[in-house]
Gaussian input, Z-matrix of N, CA and C with variables (Angstrom, degrees):
# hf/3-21g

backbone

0 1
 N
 C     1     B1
 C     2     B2     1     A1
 N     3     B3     2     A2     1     D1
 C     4     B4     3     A3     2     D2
 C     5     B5     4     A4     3     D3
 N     6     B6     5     A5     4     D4
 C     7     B7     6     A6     5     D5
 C     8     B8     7     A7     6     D6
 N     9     B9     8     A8     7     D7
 C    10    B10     9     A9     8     D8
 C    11    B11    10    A10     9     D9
 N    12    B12    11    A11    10    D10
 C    13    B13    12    A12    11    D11
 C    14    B14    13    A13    12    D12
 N    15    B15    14    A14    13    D13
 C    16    B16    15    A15    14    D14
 C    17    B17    16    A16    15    D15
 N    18    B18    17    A17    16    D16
 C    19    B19    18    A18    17    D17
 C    20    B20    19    A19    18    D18
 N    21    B21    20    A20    19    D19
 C    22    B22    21    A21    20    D20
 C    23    B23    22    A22    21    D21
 N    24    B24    23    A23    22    D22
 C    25    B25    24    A24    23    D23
 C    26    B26    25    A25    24    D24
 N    27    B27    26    A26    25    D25
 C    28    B28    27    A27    26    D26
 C    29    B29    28    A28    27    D27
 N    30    B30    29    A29    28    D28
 C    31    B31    30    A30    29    D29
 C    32    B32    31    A31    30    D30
 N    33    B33    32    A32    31    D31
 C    34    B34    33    A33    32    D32
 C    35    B35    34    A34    33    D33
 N    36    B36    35    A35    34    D34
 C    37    B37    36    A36    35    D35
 C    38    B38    37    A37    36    D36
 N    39    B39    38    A38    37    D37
 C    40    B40    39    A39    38    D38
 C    41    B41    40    A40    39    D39
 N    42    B42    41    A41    40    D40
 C    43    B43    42    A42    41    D41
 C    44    B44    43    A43    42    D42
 N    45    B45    44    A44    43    D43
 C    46    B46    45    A45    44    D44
 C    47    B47    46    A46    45    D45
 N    48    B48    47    A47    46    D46
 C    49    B49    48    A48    47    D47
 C    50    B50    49    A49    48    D48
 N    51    B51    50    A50    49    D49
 C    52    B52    51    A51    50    D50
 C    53    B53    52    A52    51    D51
 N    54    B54    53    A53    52    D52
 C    55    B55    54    A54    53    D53
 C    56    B56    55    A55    54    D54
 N    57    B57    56    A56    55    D55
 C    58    B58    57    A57    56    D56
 C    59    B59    58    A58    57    D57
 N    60    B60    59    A59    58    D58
 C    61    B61    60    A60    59    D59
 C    62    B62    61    A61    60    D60
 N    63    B63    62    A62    61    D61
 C    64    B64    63    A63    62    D62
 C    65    B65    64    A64    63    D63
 N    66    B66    65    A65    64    D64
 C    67    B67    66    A66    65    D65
 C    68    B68    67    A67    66    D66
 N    69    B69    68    A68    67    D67
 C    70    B70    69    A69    68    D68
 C    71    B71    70    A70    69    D69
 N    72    B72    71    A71    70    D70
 C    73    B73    72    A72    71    D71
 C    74    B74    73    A73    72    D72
 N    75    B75    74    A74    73    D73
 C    76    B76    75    A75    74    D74
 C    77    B77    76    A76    75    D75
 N    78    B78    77    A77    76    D76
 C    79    B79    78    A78    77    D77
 C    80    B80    79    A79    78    D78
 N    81    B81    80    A80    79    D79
 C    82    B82    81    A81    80    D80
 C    83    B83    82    A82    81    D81
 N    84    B84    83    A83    82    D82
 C    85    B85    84    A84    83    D83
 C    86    B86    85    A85    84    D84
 N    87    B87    86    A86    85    D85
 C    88    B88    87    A87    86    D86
 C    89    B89    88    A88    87    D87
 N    90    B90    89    A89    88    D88
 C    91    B91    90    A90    89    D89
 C    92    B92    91    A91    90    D90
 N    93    B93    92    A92    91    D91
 C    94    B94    93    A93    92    D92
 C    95    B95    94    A94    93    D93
 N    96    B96    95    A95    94    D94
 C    97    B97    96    A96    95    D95
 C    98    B98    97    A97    96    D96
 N    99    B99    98    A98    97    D97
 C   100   B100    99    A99    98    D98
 C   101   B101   100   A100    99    D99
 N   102   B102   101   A101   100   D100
 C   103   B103   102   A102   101   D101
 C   104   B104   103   A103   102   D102
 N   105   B105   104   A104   103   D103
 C   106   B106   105   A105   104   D104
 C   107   B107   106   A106   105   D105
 N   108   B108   107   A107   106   D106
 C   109   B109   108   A108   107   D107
 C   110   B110   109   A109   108   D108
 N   111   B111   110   A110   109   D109
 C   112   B112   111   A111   110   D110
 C   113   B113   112   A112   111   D111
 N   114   B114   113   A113   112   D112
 C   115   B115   114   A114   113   D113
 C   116   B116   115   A115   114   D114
 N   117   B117   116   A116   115   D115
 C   118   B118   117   A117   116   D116
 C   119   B119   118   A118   117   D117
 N   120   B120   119   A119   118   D118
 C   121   B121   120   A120   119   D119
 C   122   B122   121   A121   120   D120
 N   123   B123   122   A122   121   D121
 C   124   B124   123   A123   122   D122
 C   125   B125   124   A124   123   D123
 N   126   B126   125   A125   124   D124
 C   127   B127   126   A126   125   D125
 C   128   B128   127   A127   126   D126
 N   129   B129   128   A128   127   D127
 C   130   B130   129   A129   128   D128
 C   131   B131   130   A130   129   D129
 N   132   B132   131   A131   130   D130
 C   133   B133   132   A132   131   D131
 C   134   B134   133   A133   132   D132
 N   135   B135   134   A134   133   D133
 C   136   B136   135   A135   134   D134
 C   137   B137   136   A136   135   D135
 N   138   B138   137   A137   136   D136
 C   139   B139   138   A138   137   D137
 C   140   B140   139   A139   138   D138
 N   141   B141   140   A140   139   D139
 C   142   B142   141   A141   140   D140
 C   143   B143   142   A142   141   D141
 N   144   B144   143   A143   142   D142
 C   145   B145   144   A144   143   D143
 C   146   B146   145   A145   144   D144
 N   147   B147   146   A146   145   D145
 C   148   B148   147   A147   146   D146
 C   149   B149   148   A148   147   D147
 N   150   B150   149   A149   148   D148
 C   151   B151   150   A150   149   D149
 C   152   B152   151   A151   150   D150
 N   153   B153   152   A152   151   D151
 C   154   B154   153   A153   152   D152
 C   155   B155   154   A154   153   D153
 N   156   B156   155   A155   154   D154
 C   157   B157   156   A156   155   D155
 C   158   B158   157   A157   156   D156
 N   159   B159   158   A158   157   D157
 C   160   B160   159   A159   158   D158
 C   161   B161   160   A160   159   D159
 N   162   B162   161   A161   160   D160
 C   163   B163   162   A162   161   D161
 C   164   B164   163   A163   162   D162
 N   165   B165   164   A164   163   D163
 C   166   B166   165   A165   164   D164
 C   167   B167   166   A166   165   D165
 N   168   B168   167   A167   166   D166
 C   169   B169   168   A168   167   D167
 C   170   B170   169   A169   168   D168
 N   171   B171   170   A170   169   D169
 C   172   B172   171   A171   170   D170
 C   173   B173   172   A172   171   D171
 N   174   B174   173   A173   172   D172
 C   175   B175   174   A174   173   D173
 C   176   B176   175   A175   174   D174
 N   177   B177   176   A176   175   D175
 C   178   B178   177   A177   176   D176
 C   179   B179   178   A178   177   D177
 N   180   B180   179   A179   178   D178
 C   181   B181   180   A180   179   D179
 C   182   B182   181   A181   180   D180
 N   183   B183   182   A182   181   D181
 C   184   B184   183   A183   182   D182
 C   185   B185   184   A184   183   D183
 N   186   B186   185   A185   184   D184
 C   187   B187   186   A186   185   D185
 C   188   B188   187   A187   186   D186
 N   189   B189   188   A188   187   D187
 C   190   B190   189   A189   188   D188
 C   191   B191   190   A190   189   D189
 N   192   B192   191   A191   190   D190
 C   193   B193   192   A192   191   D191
 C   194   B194   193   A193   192   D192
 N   195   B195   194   A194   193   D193
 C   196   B196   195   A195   194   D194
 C   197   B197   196   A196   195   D195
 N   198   B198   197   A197   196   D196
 C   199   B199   198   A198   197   D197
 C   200   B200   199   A199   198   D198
 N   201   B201   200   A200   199   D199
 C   202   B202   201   A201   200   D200
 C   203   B203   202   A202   201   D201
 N   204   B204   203   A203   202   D202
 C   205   B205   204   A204   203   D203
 C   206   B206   205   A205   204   D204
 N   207   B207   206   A206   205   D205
 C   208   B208   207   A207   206   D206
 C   209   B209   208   A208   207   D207
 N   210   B210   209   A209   208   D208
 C   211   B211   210   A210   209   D209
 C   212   B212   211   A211   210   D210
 N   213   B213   212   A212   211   D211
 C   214   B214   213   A213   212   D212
 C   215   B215   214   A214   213   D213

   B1=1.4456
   B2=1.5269
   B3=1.2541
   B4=1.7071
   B5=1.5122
   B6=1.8817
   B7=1.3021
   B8=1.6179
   B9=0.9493
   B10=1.8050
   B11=1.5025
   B12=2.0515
   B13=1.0485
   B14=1.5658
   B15=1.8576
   B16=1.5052
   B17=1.6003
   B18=1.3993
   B19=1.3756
   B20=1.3627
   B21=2.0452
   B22=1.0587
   B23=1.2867
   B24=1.3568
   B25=1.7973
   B26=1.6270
   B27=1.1085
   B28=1.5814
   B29=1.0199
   B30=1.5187
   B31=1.4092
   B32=1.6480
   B33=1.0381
   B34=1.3427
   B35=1.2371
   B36=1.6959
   B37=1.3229
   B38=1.5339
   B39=1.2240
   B40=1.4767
   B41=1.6856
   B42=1.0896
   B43=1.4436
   B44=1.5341
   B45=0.8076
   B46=1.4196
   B47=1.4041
   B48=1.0527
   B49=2.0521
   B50=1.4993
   B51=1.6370
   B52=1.2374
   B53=1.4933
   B54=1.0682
   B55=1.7028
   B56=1.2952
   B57=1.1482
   B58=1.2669
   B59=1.9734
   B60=1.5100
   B61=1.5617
   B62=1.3906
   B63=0.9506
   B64=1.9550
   B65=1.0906
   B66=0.9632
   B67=1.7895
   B68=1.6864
   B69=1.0993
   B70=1.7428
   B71=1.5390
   B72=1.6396
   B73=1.3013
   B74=1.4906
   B75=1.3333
   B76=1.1285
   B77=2.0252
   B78=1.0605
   B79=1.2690
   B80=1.2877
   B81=1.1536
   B82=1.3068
   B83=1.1237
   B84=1.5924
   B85=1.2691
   B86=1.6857
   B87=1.6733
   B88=1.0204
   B89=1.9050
   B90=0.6729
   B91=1.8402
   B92=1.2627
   B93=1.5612
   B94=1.1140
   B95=1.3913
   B96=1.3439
   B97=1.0651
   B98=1.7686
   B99=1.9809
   B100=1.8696
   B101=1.3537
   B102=1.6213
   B103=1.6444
   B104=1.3469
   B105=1.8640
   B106=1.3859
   B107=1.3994
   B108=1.9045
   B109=1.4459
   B110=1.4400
   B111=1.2078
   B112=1.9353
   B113=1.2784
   B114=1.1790
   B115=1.1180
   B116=1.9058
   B117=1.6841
   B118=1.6713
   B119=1.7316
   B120=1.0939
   B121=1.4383
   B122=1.5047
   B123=1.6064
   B124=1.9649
   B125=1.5604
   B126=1.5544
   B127=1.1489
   B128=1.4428
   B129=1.3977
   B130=1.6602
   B131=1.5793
   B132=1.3960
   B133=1.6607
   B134=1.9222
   B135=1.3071
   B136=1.4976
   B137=1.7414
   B138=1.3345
   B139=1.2223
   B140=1.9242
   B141=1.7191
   B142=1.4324
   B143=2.0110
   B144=1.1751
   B145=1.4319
   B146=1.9056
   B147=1.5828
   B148=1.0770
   B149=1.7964
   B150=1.8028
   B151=1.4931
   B152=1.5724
   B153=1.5269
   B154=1.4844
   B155=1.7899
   B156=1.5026
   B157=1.4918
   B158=1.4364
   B159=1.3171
   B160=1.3550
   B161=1.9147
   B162=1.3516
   B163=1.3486
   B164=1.4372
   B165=2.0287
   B166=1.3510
   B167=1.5032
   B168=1.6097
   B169=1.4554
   B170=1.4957
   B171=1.6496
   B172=1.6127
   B173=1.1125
   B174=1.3699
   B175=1.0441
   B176=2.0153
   B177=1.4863
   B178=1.4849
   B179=1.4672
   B180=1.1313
   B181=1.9714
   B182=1.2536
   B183=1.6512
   B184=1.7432
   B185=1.1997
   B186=1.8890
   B187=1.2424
   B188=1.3151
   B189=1.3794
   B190=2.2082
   B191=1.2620
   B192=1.7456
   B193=1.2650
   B194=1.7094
   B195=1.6148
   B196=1.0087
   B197=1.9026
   B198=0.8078
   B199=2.1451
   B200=1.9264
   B201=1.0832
   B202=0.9501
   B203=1.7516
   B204=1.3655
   B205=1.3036
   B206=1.4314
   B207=1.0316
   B208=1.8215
   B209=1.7059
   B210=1.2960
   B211=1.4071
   B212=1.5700
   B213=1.2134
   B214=0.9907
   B215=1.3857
   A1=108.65
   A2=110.22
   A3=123.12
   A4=104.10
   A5=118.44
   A6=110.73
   A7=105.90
   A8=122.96
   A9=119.24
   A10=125.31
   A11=98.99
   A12=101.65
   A13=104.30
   A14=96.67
   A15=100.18
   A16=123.09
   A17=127.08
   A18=124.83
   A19=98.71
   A20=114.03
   A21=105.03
   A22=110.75
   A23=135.56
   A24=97.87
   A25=102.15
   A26=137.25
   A27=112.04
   A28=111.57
   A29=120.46
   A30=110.52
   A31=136.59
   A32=129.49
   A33=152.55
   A34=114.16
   A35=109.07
   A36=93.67
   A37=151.28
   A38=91.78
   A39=116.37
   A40=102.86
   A41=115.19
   A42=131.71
   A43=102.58
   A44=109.56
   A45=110.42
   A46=119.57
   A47=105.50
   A48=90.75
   A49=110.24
   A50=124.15
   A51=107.47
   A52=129.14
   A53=121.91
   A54=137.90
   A55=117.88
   A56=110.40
   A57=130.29
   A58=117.78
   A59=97.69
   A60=114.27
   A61=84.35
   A62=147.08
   A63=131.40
   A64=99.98
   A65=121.13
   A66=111.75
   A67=113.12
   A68=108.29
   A69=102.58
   A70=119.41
   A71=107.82
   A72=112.50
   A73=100.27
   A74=149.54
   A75=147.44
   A76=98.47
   A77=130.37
   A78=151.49
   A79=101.43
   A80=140.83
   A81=137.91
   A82=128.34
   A83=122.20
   A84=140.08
   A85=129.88
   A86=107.96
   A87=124.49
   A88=118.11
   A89=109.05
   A90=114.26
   A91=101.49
   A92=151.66
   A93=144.67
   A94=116.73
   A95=120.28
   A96=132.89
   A97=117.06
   A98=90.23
   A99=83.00
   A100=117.94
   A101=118.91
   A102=114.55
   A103=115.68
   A104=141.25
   A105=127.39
   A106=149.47
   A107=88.72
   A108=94.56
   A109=123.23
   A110=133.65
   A111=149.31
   A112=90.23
   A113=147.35
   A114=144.12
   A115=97.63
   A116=119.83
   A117=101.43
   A118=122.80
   A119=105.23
   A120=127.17
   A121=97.07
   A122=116.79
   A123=117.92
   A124=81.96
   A125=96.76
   A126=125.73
   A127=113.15
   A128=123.11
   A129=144.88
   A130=120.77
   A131=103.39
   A132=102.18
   A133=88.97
   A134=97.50
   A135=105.94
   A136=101.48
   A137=91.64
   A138=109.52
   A139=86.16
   A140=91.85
   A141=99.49
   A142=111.86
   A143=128.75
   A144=103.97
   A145=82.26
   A146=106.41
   A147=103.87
   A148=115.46
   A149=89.72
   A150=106.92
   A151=101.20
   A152=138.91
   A153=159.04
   A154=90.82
   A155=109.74
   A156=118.69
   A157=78.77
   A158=138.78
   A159=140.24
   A160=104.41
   A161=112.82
   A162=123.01
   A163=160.25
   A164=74.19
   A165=87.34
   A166=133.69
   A167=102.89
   A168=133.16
   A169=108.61
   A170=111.00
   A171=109.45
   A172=113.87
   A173=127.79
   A174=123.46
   A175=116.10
   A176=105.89
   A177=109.38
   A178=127.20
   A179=112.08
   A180=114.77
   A181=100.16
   A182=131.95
   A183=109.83
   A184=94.40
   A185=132.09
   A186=102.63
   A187=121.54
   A188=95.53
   A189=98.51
   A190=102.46
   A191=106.14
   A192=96.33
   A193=113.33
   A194=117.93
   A195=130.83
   A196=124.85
   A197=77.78
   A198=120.41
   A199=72.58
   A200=152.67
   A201=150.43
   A202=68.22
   A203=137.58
   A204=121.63
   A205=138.78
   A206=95.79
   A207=116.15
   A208=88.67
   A209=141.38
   A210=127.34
   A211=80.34
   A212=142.38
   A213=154.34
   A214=85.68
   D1=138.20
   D2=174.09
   D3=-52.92
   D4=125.16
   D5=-176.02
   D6=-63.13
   D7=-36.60
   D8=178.45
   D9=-44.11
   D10=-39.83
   D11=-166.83
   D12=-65.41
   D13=-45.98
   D14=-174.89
   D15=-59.54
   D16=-12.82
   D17=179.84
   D18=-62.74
   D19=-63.09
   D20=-167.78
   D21=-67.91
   D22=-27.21
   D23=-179.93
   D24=-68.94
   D25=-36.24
   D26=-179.15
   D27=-45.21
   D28=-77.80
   D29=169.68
   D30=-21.62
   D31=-41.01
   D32=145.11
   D33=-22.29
   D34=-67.71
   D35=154.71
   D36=-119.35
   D37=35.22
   D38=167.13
   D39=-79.00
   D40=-27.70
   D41=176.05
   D42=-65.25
   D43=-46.30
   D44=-170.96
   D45=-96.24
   D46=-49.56
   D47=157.90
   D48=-46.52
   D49=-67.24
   D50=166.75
   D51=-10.03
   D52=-82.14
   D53=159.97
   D54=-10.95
   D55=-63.27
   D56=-169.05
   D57=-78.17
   D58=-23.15
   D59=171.89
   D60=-92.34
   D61=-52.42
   D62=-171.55
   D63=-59.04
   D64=-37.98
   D65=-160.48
   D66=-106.83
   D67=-27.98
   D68=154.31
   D69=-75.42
   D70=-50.83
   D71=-167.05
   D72=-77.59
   D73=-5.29
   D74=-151.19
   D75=-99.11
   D76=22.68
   D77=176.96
   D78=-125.76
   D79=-19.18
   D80=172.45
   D81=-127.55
   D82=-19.13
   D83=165.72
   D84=-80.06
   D85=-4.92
   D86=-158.12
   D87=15.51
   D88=43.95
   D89=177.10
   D90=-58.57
   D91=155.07
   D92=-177.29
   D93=100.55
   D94=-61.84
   D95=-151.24
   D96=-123.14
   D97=28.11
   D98=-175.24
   D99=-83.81
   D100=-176.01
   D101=159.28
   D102=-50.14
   D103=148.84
   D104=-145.16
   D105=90.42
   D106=-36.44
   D107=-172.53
   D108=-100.97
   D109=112.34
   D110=-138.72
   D111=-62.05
   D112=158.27
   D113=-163.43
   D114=176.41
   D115=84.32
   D116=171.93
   D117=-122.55
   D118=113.26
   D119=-162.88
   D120=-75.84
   D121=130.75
   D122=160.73
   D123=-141.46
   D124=174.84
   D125=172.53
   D126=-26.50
   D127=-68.37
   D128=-172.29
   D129=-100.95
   D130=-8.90
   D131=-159.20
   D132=-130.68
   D133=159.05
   D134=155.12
   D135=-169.81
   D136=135.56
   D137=-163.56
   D138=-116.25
   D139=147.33
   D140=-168.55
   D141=-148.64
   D142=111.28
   D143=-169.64
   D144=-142.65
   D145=123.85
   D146=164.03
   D147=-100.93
   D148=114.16
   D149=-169.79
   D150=-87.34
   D151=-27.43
   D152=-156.17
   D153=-83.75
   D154=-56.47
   D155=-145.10
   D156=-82.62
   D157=-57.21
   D158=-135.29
   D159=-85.14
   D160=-25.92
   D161=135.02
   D162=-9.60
   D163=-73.71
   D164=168.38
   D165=-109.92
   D166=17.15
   D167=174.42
   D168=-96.36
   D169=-12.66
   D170=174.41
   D171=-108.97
   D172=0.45
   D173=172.15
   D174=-107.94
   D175=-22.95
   D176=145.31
   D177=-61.59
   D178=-29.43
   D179=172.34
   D180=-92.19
   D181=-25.74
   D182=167.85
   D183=-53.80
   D184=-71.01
   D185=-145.29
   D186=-94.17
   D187=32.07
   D188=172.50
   D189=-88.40
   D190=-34.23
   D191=-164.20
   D192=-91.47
   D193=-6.54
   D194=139.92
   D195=-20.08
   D196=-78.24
   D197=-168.93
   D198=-62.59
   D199=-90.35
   D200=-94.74
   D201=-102.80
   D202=-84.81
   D203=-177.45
   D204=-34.17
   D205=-21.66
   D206=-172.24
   D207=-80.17
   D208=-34.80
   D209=-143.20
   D210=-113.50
   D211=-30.29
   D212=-140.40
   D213=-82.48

């Protein structure tokens, strides 16, 4: 198999477990909605940026993708 092809299907489905842990685990993981995250409510508008979650999702994929080089 073409090494390219094979990155992207890993990726592919690394993508998709992802997904699937947000969206099951996201009832129990509360991601979205921690202390941190900007959140501004008016009448018509709501403005929303999770700065806490988005954080702490880059610093869990530094060290996967860490761990994944290190063994490599």
């Amino acid at each position: 198999m073409n090494p390219v092809a094979k990155m992207l299907v890993i990726f592919g489905v690394i993508l998709i477990i992802i997904g699937l842990i947000w969206q099951v685990g996201g009832r129990f993981l509360n991601l979205g909605r921690l202390p941190g995250d900007i959140v501004v409510e008016k009448e018509n508008f709501r403005f929303y940026f999770p700065v806490m979650t988005s954080i702490i999702v880059s610093v869990v994929l530094s060290l996967l993708f860490y761990l994944f080089r290190f063994f490599r």
